[in-house]
N, CA, C and O atoms as a GROMACS GRO file, in nm:
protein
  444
    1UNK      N    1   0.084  -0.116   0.000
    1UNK     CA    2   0.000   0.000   0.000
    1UNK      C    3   0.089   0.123   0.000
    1UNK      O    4   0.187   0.147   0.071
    2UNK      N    5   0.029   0.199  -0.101
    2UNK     CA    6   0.161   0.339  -0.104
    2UNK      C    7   0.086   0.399   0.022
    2UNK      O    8  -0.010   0.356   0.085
    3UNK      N    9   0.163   0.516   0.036
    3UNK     CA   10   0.160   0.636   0.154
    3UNK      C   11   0.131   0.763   0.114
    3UNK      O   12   0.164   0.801   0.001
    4UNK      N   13   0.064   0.846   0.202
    4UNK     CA   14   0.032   0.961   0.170
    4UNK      C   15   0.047   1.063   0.318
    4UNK      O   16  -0.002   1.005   0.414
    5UNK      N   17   0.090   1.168   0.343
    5UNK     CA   18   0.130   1.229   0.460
    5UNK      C   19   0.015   1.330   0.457
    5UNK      O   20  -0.013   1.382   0.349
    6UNK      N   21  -0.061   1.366   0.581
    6UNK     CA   22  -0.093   1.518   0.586
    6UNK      C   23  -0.082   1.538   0.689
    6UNK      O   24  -0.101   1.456   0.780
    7UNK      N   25  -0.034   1.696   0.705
    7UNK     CA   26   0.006   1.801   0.795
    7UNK      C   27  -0.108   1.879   0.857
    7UNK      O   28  -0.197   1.947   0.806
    8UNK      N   29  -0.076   1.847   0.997
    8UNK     CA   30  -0.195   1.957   1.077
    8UNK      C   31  -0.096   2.071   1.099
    8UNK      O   32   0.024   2.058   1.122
    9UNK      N   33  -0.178   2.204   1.088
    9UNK     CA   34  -0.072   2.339   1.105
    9UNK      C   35  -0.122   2.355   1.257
    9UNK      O   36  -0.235   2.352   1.306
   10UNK      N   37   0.016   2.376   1.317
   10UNK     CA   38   0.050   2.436   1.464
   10UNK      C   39   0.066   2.585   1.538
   10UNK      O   40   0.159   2.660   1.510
   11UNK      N   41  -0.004   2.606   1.605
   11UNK     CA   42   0.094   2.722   1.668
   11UNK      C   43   0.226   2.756   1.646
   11UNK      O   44   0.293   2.653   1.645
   12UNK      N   45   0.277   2.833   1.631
   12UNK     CA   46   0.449   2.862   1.650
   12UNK      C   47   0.494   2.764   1.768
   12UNK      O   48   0.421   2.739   1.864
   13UNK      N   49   0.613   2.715   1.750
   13UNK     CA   50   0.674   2.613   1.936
   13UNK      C   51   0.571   2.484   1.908
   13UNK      O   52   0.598   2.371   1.948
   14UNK      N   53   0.504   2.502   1.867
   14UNK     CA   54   0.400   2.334   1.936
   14UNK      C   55   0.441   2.236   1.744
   14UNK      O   56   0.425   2.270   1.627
   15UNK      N   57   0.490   2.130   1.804
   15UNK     CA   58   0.507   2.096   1.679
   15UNK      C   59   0.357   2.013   1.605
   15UNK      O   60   0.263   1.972   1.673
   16UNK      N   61   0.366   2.003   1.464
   16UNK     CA   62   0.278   1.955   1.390
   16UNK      C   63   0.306   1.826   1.399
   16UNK      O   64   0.418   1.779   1.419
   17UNK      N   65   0.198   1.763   1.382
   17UNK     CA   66   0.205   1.587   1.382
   17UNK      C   67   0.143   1.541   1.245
   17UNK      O   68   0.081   1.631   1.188
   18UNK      N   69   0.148   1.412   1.176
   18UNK     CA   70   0.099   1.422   1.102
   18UNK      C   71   0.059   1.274   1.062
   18UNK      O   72   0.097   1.186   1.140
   19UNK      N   73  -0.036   1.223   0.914
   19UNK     CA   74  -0.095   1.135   0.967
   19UNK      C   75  -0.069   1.108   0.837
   19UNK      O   76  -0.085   1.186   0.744
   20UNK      N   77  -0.015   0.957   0.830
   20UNK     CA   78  -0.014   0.855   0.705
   20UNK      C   79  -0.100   0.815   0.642
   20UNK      O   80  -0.168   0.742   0.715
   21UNK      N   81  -0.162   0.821   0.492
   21UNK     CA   82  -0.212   0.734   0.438
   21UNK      C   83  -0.187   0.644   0.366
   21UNK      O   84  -0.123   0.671   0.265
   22UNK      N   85  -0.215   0.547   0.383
   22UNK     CA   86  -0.208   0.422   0.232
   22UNK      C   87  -0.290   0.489   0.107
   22UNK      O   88  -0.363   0.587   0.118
   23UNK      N   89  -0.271   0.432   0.010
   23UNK     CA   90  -0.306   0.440  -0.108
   23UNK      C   91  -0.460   0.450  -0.069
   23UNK      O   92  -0.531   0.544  -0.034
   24UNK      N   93  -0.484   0.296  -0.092
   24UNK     CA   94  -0.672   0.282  -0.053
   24UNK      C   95  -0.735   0.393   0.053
   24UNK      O   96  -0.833   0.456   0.012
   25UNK      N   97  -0.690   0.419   0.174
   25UNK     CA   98  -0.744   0.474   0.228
   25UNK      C   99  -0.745   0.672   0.175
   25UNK      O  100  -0.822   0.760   0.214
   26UNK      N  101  -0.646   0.680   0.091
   26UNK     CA  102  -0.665   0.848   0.047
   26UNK      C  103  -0.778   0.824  -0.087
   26UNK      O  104  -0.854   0.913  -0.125
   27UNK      N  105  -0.774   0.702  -0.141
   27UNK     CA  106  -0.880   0.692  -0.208
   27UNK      C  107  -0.998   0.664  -0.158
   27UNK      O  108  -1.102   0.718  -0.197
   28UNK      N  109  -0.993   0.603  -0.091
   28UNK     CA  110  -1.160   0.588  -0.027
   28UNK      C  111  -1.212   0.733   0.045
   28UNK      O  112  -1.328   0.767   0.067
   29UNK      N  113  -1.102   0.798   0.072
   29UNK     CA  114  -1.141   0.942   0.113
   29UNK      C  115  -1.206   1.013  -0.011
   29UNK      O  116  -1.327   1.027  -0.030
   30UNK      N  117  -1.105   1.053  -0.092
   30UNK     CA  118  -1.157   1.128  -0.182
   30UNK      C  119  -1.309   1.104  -0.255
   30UNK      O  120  -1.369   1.183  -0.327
   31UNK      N  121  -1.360   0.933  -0.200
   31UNK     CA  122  -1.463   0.942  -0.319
   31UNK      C  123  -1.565   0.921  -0.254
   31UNK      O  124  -1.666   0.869  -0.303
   32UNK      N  125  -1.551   0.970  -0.098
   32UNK     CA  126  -1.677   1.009  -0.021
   32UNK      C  127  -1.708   1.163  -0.081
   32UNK      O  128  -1.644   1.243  -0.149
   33UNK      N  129  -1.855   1.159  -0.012
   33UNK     CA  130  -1.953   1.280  -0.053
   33UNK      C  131  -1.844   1.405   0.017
   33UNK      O  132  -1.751   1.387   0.096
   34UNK      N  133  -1.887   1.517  -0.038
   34UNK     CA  134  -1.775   1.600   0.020
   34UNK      C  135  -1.850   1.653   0.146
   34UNK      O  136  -1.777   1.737   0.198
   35UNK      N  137  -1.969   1.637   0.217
   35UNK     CA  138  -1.998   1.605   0.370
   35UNK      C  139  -1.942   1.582   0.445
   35UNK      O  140  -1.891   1.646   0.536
   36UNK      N  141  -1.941   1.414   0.397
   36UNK     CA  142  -1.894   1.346   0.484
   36UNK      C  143  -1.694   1.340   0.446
   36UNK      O  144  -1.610   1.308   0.530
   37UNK      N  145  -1.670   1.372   0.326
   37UNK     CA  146  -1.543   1.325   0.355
   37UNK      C  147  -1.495   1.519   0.450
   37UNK      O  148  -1.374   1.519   0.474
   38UNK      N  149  -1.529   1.585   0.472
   38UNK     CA  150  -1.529   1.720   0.523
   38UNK      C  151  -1.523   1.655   0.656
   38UNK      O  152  -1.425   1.694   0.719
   39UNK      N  153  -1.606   1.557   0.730
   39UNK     CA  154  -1.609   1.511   0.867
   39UNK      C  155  -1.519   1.408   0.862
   39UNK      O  156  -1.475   1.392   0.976
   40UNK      N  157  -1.458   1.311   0.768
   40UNK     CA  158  -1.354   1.239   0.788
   40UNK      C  159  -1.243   1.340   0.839
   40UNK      O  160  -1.188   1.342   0.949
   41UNK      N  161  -1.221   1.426   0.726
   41UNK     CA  162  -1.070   1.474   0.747
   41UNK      C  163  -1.090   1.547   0.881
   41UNK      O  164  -0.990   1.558   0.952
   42UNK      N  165  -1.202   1.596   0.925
   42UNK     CA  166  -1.192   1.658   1.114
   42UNK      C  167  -1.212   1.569   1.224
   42UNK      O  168  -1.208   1.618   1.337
   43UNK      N  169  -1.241   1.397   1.204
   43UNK     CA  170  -1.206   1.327   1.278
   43UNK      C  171  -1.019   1.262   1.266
   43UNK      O  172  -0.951   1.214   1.358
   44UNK      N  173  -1.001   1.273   1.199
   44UNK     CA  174  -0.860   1.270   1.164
   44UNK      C  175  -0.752   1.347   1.216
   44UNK      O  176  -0.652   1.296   1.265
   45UNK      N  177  -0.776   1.500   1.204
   45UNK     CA  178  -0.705   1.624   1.247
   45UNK      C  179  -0.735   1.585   1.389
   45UNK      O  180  -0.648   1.508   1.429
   46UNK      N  181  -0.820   1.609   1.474
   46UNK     CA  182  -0.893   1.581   1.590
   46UNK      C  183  -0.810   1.461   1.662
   46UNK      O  184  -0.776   1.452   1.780
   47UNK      N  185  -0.787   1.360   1.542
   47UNK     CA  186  -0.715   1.296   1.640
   47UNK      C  187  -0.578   1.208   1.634
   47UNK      O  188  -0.532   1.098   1.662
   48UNK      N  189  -0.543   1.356   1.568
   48UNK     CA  190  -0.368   1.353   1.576
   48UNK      C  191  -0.312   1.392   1.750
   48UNK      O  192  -0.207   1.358   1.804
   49UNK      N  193  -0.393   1.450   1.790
   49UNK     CA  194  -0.294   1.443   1.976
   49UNK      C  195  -0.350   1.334   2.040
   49UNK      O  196  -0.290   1.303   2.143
   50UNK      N  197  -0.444   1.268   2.012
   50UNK     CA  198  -0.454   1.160   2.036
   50UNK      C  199  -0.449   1.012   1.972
   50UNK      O  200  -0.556   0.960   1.938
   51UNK      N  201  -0.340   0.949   1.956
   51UNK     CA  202  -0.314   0.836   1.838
   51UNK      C  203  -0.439   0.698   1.874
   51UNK      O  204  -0.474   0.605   1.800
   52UNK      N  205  -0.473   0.725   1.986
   52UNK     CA  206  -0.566   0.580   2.041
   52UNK      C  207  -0.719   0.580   2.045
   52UNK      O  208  -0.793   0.507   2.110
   53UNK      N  209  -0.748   0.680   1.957
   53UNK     CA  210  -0.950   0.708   1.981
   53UNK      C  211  -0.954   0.573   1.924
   53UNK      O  212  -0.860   0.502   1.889
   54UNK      N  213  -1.091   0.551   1.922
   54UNK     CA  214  -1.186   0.460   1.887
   54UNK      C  215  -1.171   0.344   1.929
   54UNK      O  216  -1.119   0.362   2.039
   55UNK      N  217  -1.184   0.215   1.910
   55UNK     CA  218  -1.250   0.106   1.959
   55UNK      C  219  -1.103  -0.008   1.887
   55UNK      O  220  -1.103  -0.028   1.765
   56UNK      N  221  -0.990  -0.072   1.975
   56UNK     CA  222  -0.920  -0.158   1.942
   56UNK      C  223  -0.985  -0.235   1.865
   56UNK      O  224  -1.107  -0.242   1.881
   57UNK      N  225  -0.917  -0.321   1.755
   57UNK     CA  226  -0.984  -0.417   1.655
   57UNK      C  227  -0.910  -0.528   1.708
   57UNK      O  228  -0.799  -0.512   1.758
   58UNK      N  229  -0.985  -0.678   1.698
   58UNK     CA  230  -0.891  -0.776   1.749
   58UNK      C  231  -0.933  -0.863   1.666
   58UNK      O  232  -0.989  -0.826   1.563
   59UNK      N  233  -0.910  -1.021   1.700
   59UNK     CA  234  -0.942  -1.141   1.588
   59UNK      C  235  -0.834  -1.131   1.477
   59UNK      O  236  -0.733  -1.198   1.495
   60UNK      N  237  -0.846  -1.043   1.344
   60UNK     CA  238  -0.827  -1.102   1.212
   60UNK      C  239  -0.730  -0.949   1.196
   60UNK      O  240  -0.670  -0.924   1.091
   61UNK      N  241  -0.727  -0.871   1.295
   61UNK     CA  242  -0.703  -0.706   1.237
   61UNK      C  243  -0.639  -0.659   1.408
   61UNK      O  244  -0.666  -0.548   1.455
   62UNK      N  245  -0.578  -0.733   1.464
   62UNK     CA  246  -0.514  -0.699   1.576
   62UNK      C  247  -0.409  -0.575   1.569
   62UNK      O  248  -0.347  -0.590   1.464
   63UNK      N  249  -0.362  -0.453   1.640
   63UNK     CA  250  -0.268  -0.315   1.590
   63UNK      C  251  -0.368  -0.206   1.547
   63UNK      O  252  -0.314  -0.095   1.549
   64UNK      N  253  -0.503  -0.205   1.506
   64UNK     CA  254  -0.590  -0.162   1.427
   64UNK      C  255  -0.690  -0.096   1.522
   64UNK      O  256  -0.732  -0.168   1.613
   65UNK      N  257  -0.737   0.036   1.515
   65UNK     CA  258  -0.815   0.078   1.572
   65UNK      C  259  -0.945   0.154   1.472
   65UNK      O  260  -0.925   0.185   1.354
   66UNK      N  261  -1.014   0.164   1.509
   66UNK     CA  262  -1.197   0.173   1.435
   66UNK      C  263  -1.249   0.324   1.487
   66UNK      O  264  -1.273   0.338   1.607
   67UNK      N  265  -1.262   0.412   1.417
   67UNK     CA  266  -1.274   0.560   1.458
   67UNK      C  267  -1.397   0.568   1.378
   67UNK      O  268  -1.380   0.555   1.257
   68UNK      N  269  -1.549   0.593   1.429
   68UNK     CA  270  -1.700   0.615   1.378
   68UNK      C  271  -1.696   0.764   1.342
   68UNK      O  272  -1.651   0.863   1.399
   69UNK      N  273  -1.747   0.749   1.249
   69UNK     CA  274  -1.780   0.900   1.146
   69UNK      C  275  -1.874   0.902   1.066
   69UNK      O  276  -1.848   0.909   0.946
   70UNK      N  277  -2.033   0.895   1.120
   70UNK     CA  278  -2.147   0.865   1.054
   70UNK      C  279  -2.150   0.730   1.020
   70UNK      O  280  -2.101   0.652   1.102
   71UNK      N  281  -2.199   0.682   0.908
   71UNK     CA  282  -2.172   0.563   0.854
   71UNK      C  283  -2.060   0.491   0.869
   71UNK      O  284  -2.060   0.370   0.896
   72UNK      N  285  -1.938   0.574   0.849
   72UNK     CA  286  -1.816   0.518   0.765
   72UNK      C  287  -1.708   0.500   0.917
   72UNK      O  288  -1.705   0.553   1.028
   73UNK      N  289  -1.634   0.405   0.852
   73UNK     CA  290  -1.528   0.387   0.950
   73UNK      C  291  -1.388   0.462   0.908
   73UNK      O  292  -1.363   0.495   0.792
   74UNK      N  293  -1.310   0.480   1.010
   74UNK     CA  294  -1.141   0.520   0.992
   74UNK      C  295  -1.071   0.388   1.060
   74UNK      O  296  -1.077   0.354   1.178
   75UNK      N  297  -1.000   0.318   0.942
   75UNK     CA  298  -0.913   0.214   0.976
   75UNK      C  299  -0.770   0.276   1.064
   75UNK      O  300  -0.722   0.363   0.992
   76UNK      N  301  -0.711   0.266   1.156
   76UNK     CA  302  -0.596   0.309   1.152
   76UNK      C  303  -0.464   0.234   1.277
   76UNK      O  304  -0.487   0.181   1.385
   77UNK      N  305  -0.372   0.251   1.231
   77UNK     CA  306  -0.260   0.162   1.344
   77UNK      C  307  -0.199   0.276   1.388
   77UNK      O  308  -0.230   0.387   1.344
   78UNK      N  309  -0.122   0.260   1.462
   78UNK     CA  310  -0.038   0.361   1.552
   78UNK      C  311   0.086   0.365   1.458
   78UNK      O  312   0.129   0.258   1.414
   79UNK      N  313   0.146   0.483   1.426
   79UNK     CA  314   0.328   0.509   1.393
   79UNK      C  315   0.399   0.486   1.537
   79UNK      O  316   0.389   0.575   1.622
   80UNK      N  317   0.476   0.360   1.566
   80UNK     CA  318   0.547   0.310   1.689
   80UNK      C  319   0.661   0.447   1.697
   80UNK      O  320   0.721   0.488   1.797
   81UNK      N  321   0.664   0.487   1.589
   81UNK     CA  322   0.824   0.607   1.610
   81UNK      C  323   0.763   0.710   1.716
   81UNK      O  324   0.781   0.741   1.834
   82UNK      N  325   0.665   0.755   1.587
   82UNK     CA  326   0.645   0.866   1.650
   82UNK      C  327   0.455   0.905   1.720
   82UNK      O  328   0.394   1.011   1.728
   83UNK      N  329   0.423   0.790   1.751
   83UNK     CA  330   0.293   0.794   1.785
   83UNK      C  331   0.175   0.882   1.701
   83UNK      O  332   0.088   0.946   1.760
   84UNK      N  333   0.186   0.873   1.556
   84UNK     CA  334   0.057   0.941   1.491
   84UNK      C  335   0.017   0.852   1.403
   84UNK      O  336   0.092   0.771   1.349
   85UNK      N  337  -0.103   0.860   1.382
   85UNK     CA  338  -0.193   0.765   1.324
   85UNK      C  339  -0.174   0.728   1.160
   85UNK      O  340  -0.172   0.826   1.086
   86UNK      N  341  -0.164   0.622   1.111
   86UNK     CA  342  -0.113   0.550   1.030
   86UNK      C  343  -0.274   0.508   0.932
   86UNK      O  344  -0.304   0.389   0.932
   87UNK      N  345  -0.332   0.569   0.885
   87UNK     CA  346  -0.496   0.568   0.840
   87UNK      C  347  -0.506   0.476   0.681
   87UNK      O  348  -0.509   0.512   0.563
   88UNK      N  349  -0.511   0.323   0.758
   88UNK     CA  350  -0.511   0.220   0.655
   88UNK      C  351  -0.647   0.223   0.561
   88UNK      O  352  -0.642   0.189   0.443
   89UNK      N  353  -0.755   0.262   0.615
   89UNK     CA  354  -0.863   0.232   0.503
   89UNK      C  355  -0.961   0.297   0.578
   89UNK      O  356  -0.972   0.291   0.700
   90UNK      N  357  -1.057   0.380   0.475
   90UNK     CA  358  -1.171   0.444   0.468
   90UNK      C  359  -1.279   0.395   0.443
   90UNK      O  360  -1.290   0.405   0.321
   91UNK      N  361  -1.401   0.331   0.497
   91UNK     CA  362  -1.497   0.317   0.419
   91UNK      C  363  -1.654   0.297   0.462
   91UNK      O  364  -1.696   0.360   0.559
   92UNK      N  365  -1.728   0.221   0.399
   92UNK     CA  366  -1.871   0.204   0.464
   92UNK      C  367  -1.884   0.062   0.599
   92UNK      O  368  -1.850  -0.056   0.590
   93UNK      N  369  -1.950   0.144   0.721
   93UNK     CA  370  -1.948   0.008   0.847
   93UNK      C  371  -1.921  -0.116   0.786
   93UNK      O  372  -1.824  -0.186   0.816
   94UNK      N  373  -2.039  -0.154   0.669
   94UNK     CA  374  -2.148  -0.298   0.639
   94UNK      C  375  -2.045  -0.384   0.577
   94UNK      O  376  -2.072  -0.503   0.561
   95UNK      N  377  -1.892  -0.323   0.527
   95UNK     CA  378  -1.786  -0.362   0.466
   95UNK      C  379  -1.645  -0.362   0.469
   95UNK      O  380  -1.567  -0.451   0.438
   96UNK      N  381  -1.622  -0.233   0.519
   96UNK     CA  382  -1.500  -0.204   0.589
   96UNK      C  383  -1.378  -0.280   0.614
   96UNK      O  384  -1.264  -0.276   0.568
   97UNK      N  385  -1.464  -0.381   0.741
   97UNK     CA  386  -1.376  -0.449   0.826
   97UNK      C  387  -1.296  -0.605   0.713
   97UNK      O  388  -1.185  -0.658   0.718
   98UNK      N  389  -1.409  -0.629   0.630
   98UNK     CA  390  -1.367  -0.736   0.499
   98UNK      C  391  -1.287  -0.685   0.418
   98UNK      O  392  -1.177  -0.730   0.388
   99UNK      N  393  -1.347  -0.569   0.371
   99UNK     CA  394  -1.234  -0.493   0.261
   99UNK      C  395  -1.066  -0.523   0.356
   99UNK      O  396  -0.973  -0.600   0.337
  100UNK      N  397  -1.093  -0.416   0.461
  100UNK     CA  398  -0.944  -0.411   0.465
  100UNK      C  399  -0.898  -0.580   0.508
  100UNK      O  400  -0.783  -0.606   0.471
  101UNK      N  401  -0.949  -0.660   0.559
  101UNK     CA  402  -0.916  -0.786   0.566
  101UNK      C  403  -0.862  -0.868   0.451
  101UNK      O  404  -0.772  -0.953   0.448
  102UNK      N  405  -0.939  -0.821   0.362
  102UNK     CA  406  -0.881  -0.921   0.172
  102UNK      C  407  -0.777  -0.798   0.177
  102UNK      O  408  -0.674  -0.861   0.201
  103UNK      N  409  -0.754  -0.722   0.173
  103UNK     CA  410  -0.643  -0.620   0.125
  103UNK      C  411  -0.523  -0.669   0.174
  103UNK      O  412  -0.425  -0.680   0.101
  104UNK      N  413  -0.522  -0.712   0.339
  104UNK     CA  414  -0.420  -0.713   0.433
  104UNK      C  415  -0.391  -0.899   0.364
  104UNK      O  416  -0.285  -0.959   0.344
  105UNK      N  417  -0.500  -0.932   0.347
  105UNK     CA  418  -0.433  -1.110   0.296
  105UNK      C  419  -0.338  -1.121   0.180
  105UNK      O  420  -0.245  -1.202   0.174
  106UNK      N  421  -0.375  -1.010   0.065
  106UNK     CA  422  -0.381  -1.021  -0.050
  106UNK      C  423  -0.198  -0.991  -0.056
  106UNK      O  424  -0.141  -0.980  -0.165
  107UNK      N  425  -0.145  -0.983   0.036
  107UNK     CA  426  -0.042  -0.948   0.062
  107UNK      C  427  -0.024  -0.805   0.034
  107UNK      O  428   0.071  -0.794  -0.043
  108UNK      N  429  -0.082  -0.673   0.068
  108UNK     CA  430  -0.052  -0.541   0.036
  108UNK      C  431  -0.013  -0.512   0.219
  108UNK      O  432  -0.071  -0.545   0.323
  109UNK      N  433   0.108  -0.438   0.190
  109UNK     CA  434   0.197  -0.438   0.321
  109UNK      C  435   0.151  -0.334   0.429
  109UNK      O  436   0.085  -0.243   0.379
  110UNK      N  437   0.170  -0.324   0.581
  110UNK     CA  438   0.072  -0.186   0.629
  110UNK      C  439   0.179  -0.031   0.600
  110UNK      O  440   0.299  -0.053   0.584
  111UNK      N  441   0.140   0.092   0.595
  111UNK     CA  442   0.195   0.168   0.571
  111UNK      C  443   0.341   0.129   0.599
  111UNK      O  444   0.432   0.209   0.577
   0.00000   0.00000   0.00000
């Protein structure tokens, strides 16, 4: 899975953190409604000082945490370096958790 970086802007002194995407997941962004992808990218920003929101994933997707945003989920793992969120896949509840499951089998590597 390629990578994609975005930058939250800081105060002067407070540094910016910033948040990885894979390929799939900047695509699954972009081809939400611009609503909802408007509330993706501010659950995202939102929770760059915090790398651990949402709900641990376990079973088949262990490292993986589940961030709710209307319908849609935010896939994401922790950056071990530097603690900011690593945002593997974007998409609808009813599918999500399969998608990124065949992705992760199919051998496509995590960020």
């Amino acid at each position: 899975m390629g990578e994609r970086r975005s930058r939250v802007r800081s105060p002067k002194g407070i540094r910016a953190f910033r948040a990885r995407y894979t390929a799939e997941a900047a695509a699954g962004i972009r081809q939400l409604h611009p609503e909802i992808n408007k509330d993706v990218r501010e659950g995202i920003r939102r929770r760059l000082s915090d790398p651990f929101p949402g709900h641990p994933l376990h079973d088949e997707l262990p490292g993986y945490h589940s961030l709710r945003i209307r319908s849609h989920r935010i896939i994401h793992g922790v950056n071990d370096e530097d603690k900011t969120p690593d945002i593997a896949f974007v998409g609808l509840r009813r599918n999500v958790y399969e998608q990124l499951r065949e992705l992760l089998l199919s051998g496509s590597p995590r960020n």
